[in-house]
C-alpha positions in Angstrom: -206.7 66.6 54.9 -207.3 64.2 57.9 -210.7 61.9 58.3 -213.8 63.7 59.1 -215.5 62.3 61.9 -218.9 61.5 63.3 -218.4 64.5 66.2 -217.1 67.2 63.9 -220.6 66.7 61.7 -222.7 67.3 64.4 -222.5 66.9 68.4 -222.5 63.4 69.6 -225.9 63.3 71.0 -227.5 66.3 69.1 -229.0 66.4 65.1 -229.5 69.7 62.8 -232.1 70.9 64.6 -230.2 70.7 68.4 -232.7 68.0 69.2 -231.0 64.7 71.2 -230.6 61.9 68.7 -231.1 58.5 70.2 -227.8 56.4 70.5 -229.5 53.8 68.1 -230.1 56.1 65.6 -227.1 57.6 65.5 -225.7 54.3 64.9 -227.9 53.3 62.3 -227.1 55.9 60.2 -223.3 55.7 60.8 -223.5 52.4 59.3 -225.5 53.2 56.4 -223.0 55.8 55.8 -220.5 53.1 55.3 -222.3 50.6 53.3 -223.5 53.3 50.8 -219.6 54.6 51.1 -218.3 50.7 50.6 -220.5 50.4 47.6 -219.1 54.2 46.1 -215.6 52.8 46.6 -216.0 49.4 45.0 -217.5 51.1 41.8 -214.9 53.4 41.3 -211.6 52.0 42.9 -212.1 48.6 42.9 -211.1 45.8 45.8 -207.4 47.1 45.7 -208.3 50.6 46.1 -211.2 50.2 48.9 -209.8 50.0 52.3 -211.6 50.5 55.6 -209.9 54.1 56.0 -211.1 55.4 52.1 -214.4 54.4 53.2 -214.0 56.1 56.3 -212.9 59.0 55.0 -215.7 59.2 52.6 -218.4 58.0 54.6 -217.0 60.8 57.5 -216.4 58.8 60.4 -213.3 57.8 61.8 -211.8 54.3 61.2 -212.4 53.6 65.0 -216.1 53.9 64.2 -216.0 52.2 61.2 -214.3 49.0 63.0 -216.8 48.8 65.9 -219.9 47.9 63.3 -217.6 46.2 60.8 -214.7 44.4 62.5 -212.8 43.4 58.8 -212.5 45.1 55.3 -214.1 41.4 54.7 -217.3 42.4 56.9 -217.9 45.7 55.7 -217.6 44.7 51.9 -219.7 41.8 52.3 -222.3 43.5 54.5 -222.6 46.4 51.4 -223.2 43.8 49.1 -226.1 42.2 50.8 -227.4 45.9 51.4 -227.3 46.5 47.5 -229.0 43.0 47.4 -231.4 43.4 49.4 -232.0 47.6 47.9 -232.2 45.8 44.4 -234.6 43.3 45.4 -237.2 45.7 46.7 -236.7 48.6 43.9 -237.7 46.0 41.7 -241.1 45.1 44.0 -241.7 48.7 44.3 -242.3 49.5 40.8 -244.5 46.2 40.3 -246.2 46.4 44.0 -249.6 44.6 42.3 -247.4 42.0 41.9 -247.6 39.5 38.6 -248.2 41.8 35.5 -249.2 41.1 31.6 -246.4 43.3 30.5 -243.7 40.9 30.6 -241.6 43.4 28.9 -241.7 45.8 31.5 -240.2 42.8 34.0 -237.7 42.2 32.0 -236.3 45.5 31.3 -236.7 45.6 35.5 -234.4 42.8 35.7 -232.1 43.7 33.4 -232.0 47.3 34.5 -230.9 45.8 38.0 -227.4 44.5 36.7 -226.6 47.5 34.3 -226.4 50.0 37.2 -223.3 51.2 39.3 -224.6 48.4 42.2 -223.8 45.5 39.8 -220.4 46.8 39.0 -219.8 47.1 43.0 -220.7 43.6 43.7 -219.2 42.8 40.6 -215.7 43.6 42.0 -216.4 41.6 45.1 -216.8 38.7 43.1 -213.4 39.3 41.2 -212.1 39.7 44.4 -213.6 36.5 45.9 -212.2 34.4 43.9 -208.5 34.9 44.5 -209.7 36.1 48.6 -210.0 32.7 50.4 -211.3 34.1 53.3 -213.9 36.1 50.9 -215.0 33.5 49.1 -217.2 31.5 51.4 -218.9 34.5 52.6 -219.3 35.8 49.1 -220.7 32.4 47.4 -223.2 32.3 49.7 -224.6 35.4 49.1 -224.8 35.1 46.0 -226.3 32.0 46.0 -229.2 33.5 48.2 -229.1 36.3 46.0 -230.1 34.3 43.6 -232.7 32.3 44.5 -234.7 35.6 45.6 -233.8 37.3 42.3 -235.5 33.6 41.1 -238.3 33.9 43.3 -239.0 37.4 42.3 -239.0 36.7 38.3 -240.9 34.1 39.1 -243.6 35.6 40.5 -243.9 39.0 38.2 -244.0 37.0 35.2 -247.0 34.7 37.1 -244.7 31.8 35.6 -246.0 28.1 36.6 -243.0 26.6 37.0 -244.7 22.9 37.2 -244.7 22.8 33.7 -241.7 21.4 31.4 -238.8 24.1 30.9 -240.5 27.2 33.0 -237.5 26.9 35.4 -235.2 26.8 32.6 -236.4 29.4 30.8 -236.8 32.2 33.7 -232.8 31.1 35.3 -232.1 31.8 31.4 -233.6 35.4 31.0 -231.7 36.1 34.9 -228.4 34.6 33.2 -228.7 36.9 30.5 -229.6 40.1 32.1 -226.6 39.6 33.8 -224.4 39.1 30.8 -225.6 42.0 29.5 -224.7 43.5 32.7 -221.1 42.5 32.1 -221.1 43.9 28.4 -222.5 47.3 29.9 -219.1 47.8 31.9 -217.4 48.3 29.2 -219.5 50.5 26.2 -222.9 51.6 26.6 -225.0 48.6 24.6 -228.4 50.3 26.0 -229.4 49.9 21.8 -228.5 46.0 21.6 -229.7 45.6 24.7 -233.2 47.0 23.9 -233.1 44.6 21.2 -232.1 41.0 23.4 -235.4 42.5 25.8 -238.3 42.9 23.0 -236.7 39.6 21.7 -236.9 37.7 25.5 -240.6 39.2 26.3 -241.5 37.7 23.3 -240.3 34.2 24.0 -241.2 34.4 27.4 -245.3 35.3 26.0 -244.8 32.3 24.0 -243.4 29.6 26.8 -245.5 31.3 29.6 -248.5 31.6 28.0 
């Protein structure tokens, strides 16, 4: 079966309903198509297995269409991973929207529940792939370096930690260094029971160096 595209969905400049959609539009949603489709891919194929055309295909536009808003496989992959970023960081807002609470639990089962899900893994591959990709790698580093300092900023201010005082850094990199390792032990068996465990255990260290 050949690639779906864009015009056999729907007339080029017509929705569902037979009203005109607006060029931009149209386009916006064609690429969210393939970032969500990127991110799919990476989860269940891996680097090897996600080529512009799969995620064409799945997304259901030609490859034509998917090379005018991502030039590279290196620009669309990257590109989904700073989507899933930037989703991850504002699910996380959204269920805290009052923003520092007292249940320091509840933030860090948030944070940990954001690198035990299907995005992690996708990004997760990226990151294999980086690291033998040299024309990856730059683009990939950086992100995650920015990544990171938001995921920072963002612990930071839901647990209302002062981070003037001795250690308070330390201590909130550590719980986002090991929400992600437990991310990596979730790829391969379901550890949802330790894991419950290493969270009651992290709140309560966190009540006592927070305060």
């Amino acid at each position: 079966m050949g690639v779906v595209t864009t015009a056999e969905h729907v007339p080029a400049d017509r929705g569902a309903s037979g009203d005109r959609v607006p060029k931009q539009d149209r386009s916006r949603a064609t690429r969210q198509r393939l970032l969500e489709a990127a991110l799919a891919c990476l989860a269940e194929r891996g680097w090897a297995g996600s080529t512009v055309s799969v995620v064409a295909e799945r997304a259901g536009v030609s490859r034509g269409a998917a090379q005018h808003h991502f030039p590279t496989r290196e620009d669309l992959f990257t590109a989904a991973v700073e989507y899933v970023a930037e989703e991850r960081s504002g699910a996380l807002r959204a269920l805290f929207p009052q923003g520092a609470t007292g249940d320091r639990r509840a933030v860090v089962t948030a944070l940990v529940d954001l690198y035990t899900g299907p995005l992690f893994r996708a990004a997760l591959h990226l990151w294999v792939a980086a690291s033998n990709e040299e024309q990856l790698r730059p683009r990939v580093t950086e992100l995650e370096a920015r990544v990171g300092r938001e995921a920072h900023r963002t612990a930071v201010e839901l647990l209302g930690a002062d981070e003037s005082a001795p250690g308070v850094r330390e201590t909130v990199q550590g719980l986002l260094d090991m929400a992600r390792g437990l991310g990596l032990a979730n790829l391969l068996t379901d550890d949802a029971v330790r894991r419950e465990r290493v969270v009651a255990q992290w709140a309560g260290l966190l009540d006592e160096k927070l305060g």
